[in-house]
Structure formats: structure tokens, C-alpha cells
C-alpha positions in Angstrom: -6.7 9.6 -8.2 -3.6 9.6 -10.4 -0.5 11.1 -9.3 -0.6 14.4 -10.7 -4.1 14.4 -9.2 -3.2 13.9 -6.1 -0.1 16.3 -6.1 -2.3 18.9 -7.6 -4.8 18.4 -4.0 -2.0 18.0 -2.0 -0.4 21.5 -3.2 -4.1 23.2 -2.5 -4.8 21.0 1.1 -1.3 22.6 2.1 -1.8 26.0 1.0 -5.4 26.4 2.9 -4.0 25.0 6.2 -6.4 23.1 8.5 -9.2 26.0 7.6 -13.2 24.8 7.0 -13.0 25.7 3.8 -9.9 23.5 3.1 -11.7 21.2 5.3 -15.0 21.4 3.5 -13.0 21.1 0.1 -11.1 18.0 0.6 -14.8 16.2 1.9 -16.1 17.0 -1.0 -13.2 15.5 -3.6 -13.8 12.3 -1.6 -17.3 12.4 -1.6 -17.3 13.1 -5.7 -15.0 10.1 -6.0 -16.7 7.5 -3.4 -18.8 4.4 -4.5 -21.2 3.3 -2.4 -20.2 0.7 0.6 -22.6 -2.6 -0.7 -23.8 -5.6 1.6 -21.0 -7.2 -0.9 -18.4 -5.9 1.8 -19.7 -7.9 5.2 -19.2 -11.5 3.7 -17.6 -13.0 6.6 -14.0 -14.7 6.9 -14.0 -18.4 7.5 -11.8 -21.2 8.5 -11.1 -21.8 4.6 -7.3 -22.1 3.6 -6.2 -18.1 2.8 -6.9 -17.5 -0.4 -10.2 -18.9 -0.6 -12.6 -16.4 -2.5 -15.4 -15.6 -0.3 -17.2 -13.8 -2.6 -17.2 -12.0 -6.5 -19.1 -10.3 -8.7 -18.7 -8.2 -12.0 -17.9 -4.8 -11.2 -19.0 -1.5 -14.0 -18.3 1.5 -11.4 -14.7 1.8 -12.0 -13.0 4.1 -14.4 -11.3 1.6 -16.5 -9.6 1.6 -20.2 -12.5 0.7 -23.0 -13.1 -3.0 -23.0 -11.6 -3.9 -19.6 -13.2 -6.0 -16.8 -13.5 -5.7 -13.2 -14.6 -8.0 -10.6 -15.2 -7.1 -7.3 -13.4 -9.9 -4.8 -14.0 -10.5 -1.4 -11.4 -13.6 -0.4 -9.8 -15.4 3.1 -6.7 -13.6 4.8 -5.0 -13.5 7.8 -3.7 -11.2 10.1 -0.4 -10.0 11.7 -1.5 -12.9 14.4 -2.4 -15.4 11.8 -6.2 -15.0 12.4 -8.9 -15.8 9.7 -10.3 -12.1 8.0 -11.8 -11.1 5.2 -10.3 -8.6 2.5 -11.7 -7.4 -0.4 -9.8 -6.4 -3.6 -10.4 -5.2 -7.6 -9.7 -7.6 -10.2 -8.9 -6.2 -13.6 -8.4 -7.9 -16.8 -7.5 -5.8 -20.4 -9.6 -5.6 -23.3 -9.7 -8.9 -25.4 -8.8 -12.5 -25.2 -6.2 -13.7 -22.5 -2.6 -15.0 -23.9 -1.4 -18.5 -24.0 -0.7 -19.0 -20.4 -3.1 -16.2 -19.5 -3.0 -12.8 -18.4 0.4 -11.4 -16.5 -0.8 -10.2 -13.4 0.3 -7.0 -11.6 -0.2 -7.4 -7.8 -1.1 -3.8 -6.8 -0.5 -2.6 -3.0 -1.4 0.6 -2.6 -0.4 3.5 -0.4 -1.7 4.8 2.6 -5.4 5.7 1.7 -6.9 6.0 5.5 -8.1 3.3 7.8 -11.8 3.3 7.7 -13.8 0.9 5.7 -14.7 3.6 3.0 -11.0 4.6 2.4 -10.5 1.1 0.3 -9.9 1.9 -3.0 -12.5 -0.2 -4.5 -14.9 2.3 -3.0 -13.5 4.7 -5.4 -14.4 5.4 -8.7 -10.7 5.8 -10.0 -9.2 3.3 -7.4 -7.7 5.9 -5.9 -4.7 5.6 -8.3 -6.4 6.5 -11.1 -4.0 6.6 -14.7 -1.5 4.7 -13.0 -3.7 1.4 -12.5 -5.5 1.9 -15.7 -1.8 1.7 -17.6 -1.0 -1.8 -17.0 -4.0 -2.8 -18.2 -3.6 -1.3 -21.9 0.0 -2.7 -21.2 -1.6 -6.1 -21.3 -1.3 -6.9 -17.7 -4.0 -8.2 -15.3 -4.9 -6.0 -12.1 -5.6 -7.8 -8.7 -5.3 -4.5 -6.5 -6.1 -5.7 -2.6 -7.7 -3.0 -0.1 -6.0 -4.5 2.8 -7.8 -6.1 5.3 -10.6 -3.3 7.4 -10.4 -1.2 4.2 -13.9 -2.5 2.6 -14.3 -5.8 4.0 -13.1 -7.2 7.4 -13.2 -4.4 10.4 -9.7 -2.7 11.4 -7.1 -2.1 9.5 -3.4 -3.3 10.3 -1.7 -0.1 9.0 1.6 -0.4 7.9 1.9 -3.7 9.5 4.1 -5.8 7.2 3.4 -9.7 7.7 -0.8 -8.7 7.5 -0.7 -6.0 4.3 1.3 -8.7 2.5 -0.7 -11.0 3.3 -3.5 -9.4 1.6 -1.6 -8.9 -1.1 -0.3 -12.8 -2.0 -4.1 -14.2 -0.7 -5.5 -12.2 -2.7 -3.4 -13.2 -6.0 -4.1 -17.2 -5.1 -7.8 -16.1 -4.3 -8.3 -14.0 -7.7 -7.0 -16.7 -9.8 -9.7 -19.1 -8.5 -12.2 -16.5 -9.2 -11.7 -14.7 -12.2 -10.5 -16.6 -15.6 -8.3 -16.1 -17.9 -5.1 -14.8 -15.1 -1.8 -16.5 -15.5 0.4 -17.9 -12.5 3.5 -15.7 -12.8 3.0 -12.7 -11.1 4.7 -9.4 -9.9 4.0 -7.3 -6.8 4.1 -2.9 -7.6 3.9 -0.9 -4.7 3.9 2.6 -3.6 4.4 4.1 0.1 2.5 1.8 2.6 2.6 -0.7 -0.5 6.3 -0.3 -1.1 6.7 -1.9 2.2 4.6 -4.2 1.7 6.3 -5.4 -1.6 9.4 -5.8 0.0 7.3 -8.1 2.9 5.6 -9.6 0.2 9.5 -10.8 -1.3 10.1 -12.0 2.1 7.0 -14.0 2.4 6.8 -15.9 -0.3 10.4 -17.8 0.6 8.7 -19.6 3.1 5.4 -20.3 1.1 5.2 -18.8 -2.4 1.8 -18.3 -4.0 2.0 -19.0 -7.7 4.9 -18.2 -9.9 6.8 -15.2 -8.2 8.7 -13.2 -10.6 9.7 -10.0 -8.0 8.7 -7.1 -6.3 8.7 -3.2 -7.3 9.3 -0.6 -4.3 7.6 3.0 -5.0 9.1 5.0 -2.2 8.5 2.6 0.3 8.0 3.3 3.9 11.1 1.9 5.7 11.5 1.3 9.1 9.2 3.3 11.2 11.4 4.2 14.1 14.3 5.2 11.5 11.9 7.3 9.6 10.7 9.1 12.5 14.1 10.5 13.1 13.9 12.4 9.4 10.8 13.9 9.8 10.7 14.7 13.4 9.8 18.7 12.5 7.9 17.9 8.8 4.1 19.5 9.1 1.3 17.2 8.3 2.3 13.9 9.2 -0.5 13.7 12.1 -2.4 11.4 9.8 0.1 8.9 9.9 0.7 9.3 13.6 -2.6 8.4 14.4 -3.3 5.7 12.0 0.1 4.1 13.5 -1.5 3.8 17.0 -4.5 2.3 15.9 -2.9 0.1 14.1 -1.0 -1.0 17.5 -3.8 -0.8 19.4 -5.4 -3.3 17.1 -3.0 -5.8 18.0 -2.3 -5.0 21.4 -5.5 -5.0 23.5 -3.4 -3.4 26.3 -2.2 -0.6 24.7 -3.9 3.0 24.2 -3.2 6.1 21.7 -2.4 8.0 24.2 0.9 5.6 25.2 2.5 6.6 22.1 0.5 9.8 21.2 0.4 13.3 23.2 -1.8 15.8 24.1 -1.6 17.5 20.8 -1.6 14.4 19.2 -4.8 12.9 20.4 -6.9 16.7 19.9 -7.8 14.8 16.5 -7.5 11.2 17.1 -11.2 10.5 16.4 -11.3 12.7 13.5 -8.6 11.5 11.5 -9.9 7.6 11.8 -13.7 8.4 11.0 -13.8 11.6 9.3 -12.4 10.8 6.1 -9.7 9.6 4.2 -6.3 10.6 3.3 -7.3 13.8 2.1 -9.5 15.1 5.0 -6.7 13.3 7.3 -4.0 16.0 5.3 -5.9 18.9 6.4 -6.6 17.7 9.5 -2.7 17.3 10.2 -2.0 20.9 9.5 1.3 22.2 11.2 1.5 19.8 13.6 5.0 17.6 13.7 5.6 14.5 14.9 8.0 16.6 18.1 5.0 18.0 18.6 2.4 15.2 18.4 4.5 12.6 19.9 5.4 11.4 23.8 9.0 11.6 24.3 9.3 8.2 25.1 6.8 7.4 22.4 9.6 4.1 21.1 10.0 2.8 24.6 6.4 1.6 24.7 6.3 -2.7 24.8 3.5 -2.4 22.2 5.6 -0.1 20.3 8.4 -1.5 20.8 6.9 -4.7 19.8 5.0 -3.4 16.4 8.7 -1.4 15.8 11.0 -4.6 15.5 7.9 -7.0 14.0 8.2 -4.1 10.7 11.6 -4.3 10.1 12.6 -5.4 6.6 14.2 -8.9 6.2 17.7 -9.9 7.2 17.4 -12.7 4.7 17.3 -12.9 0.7 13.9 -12.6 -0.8 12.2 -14.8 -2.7 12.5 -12.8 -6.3 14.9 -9.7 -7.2 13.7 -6.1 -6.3 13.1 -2.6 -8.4 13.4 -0.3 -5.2 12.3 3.7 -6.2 13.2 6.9 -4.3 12.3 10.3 -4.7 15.5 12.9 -4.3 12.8 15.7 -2.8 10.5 13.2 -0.7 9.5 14.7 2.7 7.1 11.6 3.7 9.8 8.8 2.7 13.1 10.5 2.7 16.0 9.3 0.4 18.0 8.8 3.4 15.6 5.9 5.2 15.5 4.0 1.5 19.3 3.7 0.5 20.7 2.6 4.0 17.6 -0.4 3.9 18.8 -1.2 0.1 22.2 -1.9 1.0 21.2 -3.9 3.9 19.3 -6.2 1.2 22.2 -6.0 -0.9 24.4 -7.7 1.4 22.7 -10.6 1.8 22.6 -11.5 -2.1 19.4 -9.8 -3.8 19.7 -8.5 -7.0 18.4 -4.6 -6.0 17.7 -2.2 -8.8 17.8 1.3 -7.1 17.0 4.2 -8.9 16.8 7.9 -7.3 14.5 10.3 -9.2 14.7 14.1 -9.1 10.8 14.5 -7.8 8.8 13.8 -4.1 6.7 11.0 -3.0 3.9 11.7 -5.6 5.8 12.4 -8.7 8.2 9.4 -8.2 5.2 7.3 -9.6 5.5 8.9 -13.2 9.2 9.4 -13.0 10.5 5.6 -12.3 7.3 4.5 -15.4 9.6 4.1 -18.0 12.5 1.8 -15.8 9.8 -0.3 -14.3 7.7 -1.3 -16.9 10.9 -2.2 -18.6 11.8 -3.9 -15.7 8.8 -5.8 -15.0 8.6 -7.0 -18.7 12.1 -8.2 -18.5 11.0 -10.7 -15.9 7.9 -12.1 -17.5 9.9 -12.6 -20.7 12.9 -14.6 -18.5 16.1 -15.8 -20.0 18.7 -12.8 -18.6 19.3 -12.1 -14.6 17.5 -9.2 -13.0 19.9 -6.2 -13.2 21.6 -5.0 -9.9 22.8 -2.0 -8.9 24.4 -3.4 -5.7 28.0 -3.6 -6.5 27.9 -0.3 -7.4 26.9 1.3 -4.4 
């Protein structure tokens, strides 16, 4: 759902509490929204290079702009461990015939929508973004919007694990191209929350072995850090969600590890719930009052496999492959201000042009807010010809 969407559910999930009616409520704006899970989802990964297409097929369930196209893409990744999987994603295309050069393409990482298969946005009607997706394409850009591997296709989702989300997300650009005619090679990656991170790993990625013609990456409030974010919203309510889809995570890459190493008591009374009850709705009234002082051990960090996923998520020490937009929101209580601007002039030292702008509105509202600055931004770097602004040496 768009942003205001969202905000609007998020104000009425908050209100009710963790009651069954708020409960009942928040199933039911999922269910409304959800496309059923087709056979089209199991195709298998293989040994293929990453970015193979697996699968595809035209798509008619999405809400889209008049005239657009969607396929739906199921394509070779890899994991955190460099393991074949399969991912699935949405390929969208405008109305009409495809430029000289073809399409523009937005690469569009999502934020956190849940871990179980049915919580990838190609299961939703409105990709789960809603208005915000549908924009670039009457903007004249291209969509390839990745679930992340174990959303729809593949089994387990590597939340908030950098190196495997952006993996997704640069696979599934070389896989979409193969696919679907009519997409050019230079390409940008958008992001918001979960998928602001995983721009900025996407950047960092692609020095080593770009995908096409790179031309940056956008940062919508991005989740920095984990273990520096923790320490901002140690007493917010309703981050139990997260908590829990963190561990799994972890325990998906570490065998040896269990929820209950990182989680306590109070933090494991939902556990099961918030992976296989629903998505990020149902997971918000699930998380009620509960904080993360609350929900986690004390020596939650000191874990190995923590530790381990904790340092492998940091953001690069190293200039990027392509200049960054990086967007904050002044009243965010899930990405605080504070986490971004310390991580921004960490990048800034080591010679990336960093456009940093700091809204007036929260985690939701940013989206709208920054609009205006990143389209122009974005369209600055397919024309070419003038340096990506920076806002380093002011800061």
C-alpha cells in the first residue's frame, strides 16, 4: 500500500493495541490485498550463473497505471553464503513504445514487509507500495521490484542481511533484462527501510562486479547498523516484529544458534506468531507495548552468531560504486535521524558524492517528502554530463 496508506493503518494498528479486534482488522487489510501464492513461485534455483531467469510470465493482478506491463520473474540468486536460490520479483514496463536505448530502469528494494513467503510484494495487489511504484512508471521508468529471496520464491528469508537482499536486487536487474524486452542497461537502485540498506550494499557490491550500467543508489530512511540502532530505540513500543524477524534471519545462517540466544522470555511469547501469522501489519499489532529492553537478553550482542550477523551488516568502509541520495525523516522512531547522519559522514570521508537531505516527517511520510529531490536526482543521472551533487563538505 502507498505511504499515506500505510501511515493511515499504522495510526489505527497503534491506537487498538494488540486487541482481537485490532488483531482481526489488520488480517483482514492483508487478506483484501493478497494474490494468490501460484505453483509459478517453487521453480527451483539451479547451478546457473546469478541472474539467470528461472522463470516469467505476463502478469494482469497488479494495480498498475493504464497501459503498463508486468511480468512476473522468478530468476538465480545467491545467498549471504554465496549459495544458489531462487527469488522472484515484478517487472514493470510504462505504457507505449521503449526509448532509444530502452527503458530506464528503477531497481526497487523494498522495506520490511514480513518473512513468510506470502509477505513478498508480488503477492500483493498494490505491491505493497502502492502510488509510490506506480509513479515511476508514468515517469517513464521501468520497474524490476525483487521480493528478496524466501519472500515468494526460494524458502527463508535473510532479513536485513546486506550482501543476500542486494543480491537480489542486482540478479534480479541482470535477470529481468534477459527476460523482458525493451529495458535499457543503465540502471538506478531506490530503497526504503530494509531496502535503504540494501541500496547502500547494493553501491558497495557492484565495485567488485557491476551488473549493467550503474548510475547510483537512493537511501529512503535506511536501516543502519543494527547494534547502533538498537541503542535509540531501546524503550520504542512495537518493534517486536523486527526483533523476531532479526533472529530468524540469524538462525538461518547459523545452524547453531536459537531465538532464544538473542531473544527473552517476553520476546519469544510470540516468536511463532510474528513469522507465520501474517505480515507486517498483523506483526505491528502483535508487537504491542513491548520494547526491545524488554524483549531482548542482556547480553543479546555478545552472542557469536550475533556478533557475527552484527559486523557482516555494517555499511562499507570503502567508496561505492555510484554516488548516493541518502533520506532521513526528522520525526522517525524506527530509523532515527541520529543512526543515518553519523553513517553518512562515515561514507563521506572516503570520497562519495552523498546527497543528504533531512525531512520534517517519520519513516512513512519521508517517501512523499524526499519525491520531488529524488526524481530530480535520479533524472540528473540518466541524463549525465554534470557530477552528482554532494552535500559532504558541508556537513
Amino acid at each position: 500500500m502507498d505511504a499515506m496508506k500505510r501511515l493511515a493503518l499504522l495510526v489505527l494498528l497503534l491506537t487498538a493495541c494488540s486487541t482481537p479486534d485490532a488483531l482481526a482488522q489488520a488480517k483482514a487489510a492483508e487478506a483484501a490485498n493478497a494474490l494468490p501464492r501460484a505453483a509459478f513461485y517453487d521453480t527451483a534455483p539451479d547451478s546457473a550463473a546469478p541472474g539467470t531467469p528461472l522463470r516469467a510470465e505476463r502478469f494482469t493482478g497488479w494495480a498498475l497505471p493504464e497501459g503498463a506491463v508486468g511480468t512476473r520473474l522468478v530468476y538465480d540468486s545467491r545467498s549471504a553464503q554465496g549459495k544458489p536460490v531462487a527469488a522472484s520479483a515484478a517487472v514493470l514496463t510504462p505504457a507505449g513504445a521503449p526509448p532509444s536505448g530502452g527503458w530506464p530502469v528503477i531497481a526497487w528494494a523494498h522495506g520490511t514487509s514480513g518473512v513468510a513467503q506470502q509477505c513478498a510484494p508480488s503477492l500483493m495487489k498494490d505491491l505493497y507500495y502502492g502510488e509510490f511504484v506506480a509513479n515511476w512508471l508514468r515517469q517513464g521508468f521501468a520497474v524490476v521490484a525483487t521480493d528478496y529471496s524466501g519472500l515468494g520464491a526460494g524458502s527463508g528469508h535473510e532479513y536485513l542481511t546486506l550482501t543476500a537482499n542486494a543480491n537480489d536486487v542486482r540478479y534480479s536487474v541482470a535477470a529481468a533484462r534477459k527476460a523482458v524486452a525493451g529495458l535499457g542497461d543503465r540502471w538506478v537502485v531506490v530503497g526504503h527501510s530494509q531496502g535503504g540498506q540494501t541500496a547502500w550494499g547494493v553501491a558497495r557490491q557492484q565495485v567488485a562486479e557491476p551488473v549493467g550500467q550503474f548510475l547510483g543508489s537512493v537511501a529512503l530512511a535506511p536501516v543502519t547498523p543494527y547494534d547502533r540502532l538498537q541503542q535509540t530505540v531501546q524503550d520504542n513500543q512495537g518493534q517486536g516484529q523486527y526483533l523476531a524477524y532479526v533472529a530468524s534471519s540469524i538462525a538461518l545462517q547459523h545452524p547453531g544458534f536459537q531465538p532464544m540466544d538473542m531473544l527473552s522470555e517476553a520476546g519469544m511469547r510470540d516468536y511463532d506468531q510474528y513469522l507465520h501469522a501474517g505480515c507486517w501489519s498483523v506483526g505491528r499489532v502483535l508487537s504491542g507495548t513491548g520494547t526491545p529492553r524488554q524483549l531482548l537478553r542482556a547480553d543479546w550482542s555478545h552472542n557469536p552468531a550475533v556478533s557475527q550477523f552484527l559486523v557482516g551488516n555494517r555499511y562499507s568502509t570503502a567508496p561505492l560504486a555510484g554516488p548516493l541520495f541518502v533520506a532521513s525523516g526528522a520525526t522517525d522512531q524506527d530509523v532515527a535521524a541520529s543512526t543515518i547522519a553519523p553513517v553518512v559522514a562515515e561514507q563521506c570521508g572516503q570520497g562519495t558524492p552523498v546527497a543528504y537531505h533531512q525531512y520534517p516527517g517519520d519513516h512513512e511520510s519521508v517517501l512523499d517528502q524526499a519525491s520531488a529531490d529524488l526524481v530530480r536526482w535520479i533524472r540528473d543521472r540518466f541524463a549525465g554530463g554534470s557530477p552528482a551533487p554532494s552535500t559532504c563538505l558541508s556537513r
